[in-house]
C-alpha positions as CSV (number, residue, x, y, z in Angstrom):
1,X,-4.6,-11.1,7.4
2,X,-7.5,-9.3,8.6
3,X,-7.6,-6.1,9.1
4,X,-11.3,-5.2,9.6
5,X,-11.6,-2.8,6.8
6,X,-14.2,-3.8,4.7
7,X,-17.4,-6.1,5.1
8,X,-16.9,-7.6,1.9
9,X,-15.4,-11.0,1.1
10,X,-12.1,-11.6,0.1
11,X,-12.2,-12.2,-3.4
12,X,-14.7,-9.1,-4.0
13,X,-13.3,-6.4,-5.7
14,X,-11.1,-4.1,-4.4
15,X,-9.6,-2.1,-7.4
16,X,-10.3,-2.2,-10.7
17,X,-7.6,-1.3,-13.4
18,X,-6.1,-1.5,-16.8
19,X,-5.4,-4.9,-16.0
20,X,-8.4,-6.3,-14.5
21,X,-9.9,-6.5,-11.3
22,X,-7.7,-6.4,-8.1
23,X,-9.2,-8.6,-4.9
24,X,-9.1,-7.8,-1.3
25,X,-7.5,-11.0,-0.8
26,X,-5.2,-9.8,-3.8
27,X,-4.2,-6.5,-1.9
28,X,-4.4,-7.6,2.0
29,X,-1.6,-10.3,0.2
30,X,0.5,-7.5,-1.3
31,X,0.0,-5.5,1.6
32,X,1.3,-8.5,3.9
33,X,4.2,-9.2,1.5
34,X,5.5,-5.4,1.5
35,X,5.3,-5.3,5.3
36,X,7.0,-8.0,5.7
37,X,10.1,-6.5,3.3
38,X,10.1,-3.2,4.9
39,X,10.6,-4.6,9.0
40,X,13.4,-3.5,10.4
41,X,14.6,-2.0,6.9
42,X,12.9,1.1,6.6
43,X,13.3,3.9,8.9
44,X,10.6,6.1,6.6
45,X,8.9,5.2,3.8
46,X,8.0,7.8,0.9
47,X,4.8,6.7,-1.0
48,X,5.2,7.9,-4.9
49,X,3.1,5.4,-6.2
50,X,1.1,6.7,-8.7
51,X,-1.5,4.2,-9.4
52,X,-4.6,3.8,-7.0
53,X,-3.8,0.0,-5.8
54,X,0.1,0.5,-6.0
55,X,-0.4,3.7,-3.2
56,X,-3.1,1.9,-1.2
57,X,-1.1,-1.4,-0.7
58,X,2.6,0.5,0.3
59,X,0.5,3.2,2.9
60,X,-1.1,-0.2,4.3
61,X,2.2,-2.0,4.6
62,X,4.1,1.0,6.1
63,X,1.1,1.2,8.8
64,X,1.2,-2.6,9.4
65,X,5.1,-2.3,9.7
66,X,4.6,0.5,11.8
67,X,7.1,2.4,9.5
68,X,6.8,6.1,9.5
69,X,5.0,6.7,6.2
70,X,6.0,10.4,4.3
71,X,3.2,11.6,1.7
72,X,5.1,14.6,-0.2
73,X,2.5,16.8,-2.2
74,X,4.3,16.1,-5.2
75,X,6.9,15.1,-6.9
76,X,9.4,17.6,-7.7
77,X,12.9,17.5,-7.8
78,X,12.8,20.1,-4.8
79,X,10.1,18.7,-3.1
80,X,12.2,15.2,-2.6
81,X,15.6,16.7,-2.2
């Protein structure tokens, strides 16, 4: 999958974490994967991924499933209700 974000080859990095280093082709992959789940299942998706690569991978898979994506400004009980 190309999506014409970045320049930079697919096994730069893309993320680093406590686990090591996450790749474009590693995300662009997750990101594919996701997308694929959520067709045609998800009328909305709420992102509350906390972690940087876990937020960036969902919000690209609910643009690439063209799935509504809601960002609330946090998490609290009443927030979500």
């Amino acid at each position: 999958m190309n999506l014409g974000l970045t320049n930079a080859g697919p096994d730069r990095t893309a993320f680093l974490h406590e686990e090591g280093a996450l790749s474009h082709r590693t995300l662009l992959g997750s990101v594919a994967s996701i997308a694929t789940q959520l067709r045609g299942r998800a009328a909305h998706v709420i992102n509350l991924c906390q972690q940087r690569q876990h937020f960036t991978a969902a919000f690209g898979a609910a643009l690439v499933a063209d799935a509504p994506n809601l960002l609330p400004p946090n998490q609290q009980p009443q927030t979500l209700a």
